[in-house]
BAMARPA-778532 format. One line per field, with one value per atom (N, C-alpha, C): atom name; z, y, x. Coordinates in nm, 3 decimals, decimal comma. Each point is the difference from the previous one (the first is absolute). Layout:
atomo [CA;...] $
Z [Z;...] $
Y [Y;...] $
X [X;...] $
END
This chain:
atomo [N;CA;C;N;CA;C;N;CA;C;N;CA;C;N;CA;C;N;CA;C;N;CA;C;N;CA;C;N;CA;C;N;CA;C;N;CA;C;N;CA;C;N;CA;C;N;CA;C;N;CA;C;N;CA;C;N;CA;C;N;CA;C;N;CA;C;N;CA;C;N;CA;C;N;CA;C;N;CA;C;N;CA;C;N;CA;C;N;CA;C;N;CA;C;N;CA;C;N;CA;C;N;CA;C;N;CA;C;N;CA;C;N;CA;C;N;CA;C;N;CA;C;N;CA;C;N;CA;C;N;CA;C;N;CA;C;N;CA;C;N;CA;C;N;CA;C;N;CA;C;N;CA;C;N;CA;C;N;CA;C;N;CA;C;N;CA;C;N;CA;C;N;CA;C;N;CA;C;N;CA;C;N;CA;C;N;CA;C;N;CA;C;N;CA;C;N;CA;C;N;CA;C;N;CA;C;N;CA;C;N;CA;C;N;CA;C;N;CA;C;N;CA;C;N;CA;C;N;CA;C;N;CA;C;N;CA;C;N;CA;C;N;CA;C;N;CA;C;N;CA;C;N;CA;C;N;CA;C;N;CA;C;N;CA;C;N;CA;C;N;CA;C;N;CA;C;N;CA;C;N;CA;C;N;CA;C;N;CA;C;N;CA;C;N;CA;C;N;CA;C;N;CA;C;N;CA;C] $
Z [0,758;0,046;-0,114;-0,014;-0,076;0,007;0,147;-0,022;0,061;-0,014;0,050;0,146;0,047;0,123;-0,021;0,141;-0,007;-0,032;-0,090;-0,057;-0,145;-0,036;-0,158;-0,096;-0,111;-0,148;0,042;-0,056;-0,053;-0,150;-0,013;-0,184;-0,074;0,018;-0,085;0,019;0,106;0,004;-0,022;-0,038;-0,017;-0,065;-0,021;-0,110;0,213;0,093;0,099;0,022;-0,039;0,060;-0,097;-0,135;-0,114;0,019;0,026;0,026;-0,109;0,021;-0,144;-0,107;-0,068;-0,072;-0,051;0,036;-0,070;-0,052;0,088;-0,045;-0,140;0,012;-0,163;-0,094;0,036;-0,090;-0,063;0,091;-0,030;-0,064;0,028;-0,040;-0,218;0,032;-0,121;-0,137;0,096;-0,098;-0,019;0,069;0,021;-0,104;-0,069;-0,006;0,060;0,113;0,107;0,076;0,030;0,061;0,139;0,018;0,147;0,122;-0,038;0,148;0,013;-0,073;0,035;0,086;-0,093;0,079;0,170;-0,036;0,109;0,139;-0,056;0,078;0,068;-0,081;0,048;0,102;-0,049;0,121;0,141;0,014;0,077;0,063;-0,154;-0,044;-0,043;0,003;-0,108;-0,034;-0,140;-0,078;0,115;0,000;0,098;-0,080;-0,102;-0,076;0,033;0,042;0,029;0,144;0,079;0,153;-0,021;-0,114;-0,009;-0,059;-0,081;-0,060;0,108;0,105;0,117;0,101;0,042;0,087;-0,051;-0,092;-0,118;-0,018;0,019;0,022;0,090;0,154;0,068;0,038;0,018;0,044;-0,177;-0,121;-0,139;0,019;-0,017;-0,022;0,076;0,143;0,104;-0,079;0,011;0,010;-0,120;-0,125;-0,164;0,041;0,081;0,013;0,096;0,114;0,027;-0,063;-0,042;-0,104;-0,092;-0,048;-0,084;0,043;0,146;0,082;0,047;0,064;0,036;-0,077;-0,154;-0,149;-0,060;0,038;-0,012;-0,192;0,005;-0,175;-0,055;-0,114;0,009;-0,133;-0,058;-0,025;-0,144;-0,064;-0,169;0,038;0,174;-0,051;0,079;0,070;-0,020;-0,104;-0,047;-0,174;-0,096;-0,032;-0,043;0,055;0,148;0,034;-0,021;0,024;-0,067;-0,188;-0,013;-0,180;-0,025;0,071;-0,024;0,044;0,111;0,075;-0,115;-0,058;-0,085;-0,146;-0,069;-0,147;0,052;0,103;0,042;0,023;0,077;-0,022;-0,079;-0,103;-0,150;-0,057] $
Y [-4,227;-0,128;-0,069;-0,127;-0,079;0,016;0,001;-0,033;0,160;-0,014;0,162;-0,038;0,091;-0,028;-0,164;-0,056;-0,153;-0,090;0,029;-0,117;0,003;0,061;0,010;0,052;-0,068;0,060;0,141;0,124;0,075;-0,002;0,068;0,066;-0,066;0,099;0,011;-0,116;-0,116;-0,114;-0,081;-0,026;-0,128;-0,138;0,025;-0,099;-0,121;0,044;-0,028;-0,116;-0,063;-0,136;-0,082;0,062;-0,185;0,009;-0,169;-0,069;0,045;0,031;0,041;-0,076;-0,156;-0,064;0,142;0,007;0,057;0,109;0,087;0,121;-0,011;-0,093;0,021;-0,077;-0,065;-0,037;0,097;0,093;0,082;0,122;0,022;0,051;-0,048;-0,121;-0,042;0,029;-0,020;-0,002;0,177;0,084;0,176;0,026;-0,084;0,051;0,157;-0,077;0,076;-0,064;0,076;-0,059;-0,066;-0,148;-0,061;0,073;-0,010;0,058;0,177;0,097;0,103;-0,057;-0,080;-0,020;-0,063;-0,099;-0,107;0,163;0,124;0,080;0,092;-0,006;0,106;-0,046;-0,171;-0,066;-0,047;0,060;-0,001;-0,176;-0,030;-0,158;0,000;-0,077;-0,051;-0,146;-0,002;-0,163;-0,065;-0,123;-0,093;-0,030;-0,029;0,005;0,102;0,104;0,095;-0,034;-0,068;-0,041;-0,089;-0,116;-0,088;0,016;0,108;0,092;0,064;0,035;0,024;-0,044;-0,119;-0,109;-0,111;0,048;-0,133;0,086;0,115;0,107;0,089;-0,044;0,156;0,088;-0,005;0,049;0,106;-0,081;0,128;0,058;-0,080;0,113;0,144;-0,079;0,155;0,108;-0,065;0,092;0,102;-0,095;0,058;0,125;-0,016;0,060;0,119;-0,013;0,085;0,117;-0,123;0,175;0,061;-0,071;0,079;0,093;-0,005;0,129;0,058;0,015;0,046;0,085;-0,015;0,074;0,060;-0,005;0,016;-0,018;-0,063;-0,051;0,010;0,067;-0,012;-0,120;0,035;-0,100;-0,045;0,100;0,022;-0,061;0,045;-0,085;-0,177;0,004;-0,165;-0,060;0,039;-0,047;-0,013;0,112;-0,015;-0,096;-0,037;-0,101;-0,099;-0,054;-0,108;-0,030;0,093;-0,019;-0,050;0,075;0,002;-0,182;-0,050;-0,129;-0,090;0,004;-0,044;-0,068;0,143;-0,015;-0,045;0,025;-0,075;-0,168;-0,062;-0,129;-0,038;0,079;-0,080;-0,125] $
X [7,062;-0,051;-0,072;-0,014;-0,071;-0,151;-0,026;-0,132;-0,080;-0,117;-0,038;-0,049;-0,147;-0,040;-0,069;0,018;-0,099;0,087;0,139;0,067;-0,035;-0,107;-0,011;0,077;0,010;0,111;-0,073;0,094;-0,036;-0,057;-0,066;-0,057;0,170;0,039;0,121;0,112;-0,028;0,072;-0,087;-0,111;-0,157;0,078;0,108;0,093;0,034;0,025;0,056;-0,033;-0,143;-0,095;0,052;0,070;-0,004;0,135;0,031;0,145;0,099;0,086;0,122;-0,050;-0,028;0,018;-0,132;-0,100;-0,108;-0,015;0,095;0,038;0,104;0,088;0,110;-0,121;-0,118;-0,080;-0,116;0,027;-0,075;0,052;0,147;0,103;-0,001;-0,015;0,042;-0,099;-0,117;-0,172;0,007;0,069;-0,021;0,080;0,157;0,074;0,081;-0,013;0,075;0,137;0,118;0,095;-0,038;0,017;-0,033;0,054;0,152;0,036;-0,019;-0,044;-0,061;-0,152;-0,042;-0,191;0,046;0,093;0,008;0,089;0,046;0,108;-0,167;-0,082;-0,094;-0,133;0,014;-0,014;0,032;0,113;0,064;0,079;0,047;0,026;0,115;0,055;0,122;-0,034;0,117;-0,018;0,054;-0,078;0,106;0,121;-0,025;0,157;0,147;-0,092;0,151;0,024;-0,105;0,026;0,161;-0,072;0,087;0,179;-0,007;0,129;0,062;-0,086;0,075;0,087;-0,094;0,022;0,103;0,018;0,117;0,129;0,030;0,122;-0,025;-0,074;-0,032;0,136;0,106;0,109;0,057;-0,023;0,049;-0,139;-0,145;-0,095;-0,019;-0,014;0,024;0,091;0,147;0,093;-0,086;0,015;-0,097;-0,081;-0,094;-0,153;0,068;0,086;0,062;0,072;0,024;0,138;-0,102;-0,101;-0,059;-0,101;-0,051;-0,023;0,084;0,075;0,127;0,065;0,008;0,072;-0,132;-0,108;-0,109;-0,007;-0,036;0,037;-0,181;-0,004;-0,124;-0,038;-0,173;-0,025;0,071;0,021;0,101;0,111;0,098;0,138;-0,013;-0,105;-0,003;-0,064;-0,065;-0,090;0,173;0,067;0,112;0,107;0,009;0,071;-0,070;-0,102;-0,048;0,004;-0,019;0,007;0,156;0,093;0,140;0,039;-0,066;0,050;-0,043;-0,161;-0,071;0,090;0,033;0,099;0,136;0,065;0,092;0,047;-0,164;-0,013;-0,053;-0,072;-0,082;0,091] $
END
């Protein structure tokens, strides 16, 4: 769960109360990756809302297969690198 007893962040989610924008800002000042801070907040970028909602029928299928094949985090880092030098 997000929040503990009462509705309160937990310790280990306290990130839960600042809006995404503040968290990748805070992300940014940490040099820390946003969407890990914004994932442990139990947040996402609205940007990937919007990557969604603009192809929801390939993304699903995407996010599917890649649980489904259970792909971990090296061979999507490598499919992305690969899509990356492909369209350079």
């Amino acid at each position: 769960s997000r929040h503990g007893a009462g509705g309160q962040c937990t310790r280990a989610e306290s990130l839960c109360r600042f809006s995404a924008d503040k968290i990748k800002r805070m992300a940014e000042l940490l040099d820390q990756n946003p969407d890990a801070l914004l994932a442990l907040a139990g947040r996402m970028d609205p940007e990937l809302s919007e990557i969604i909602k603009d192809r929801p029928v390939a993304m699903a299928d995407f996010l599917r297969t890649v649980r489904e094949h259970n792909l971990s985090q090296s061979d999507i880092e490598r499919f992305t690198r690969q899509i990356k030098e492909e369209r350079a």
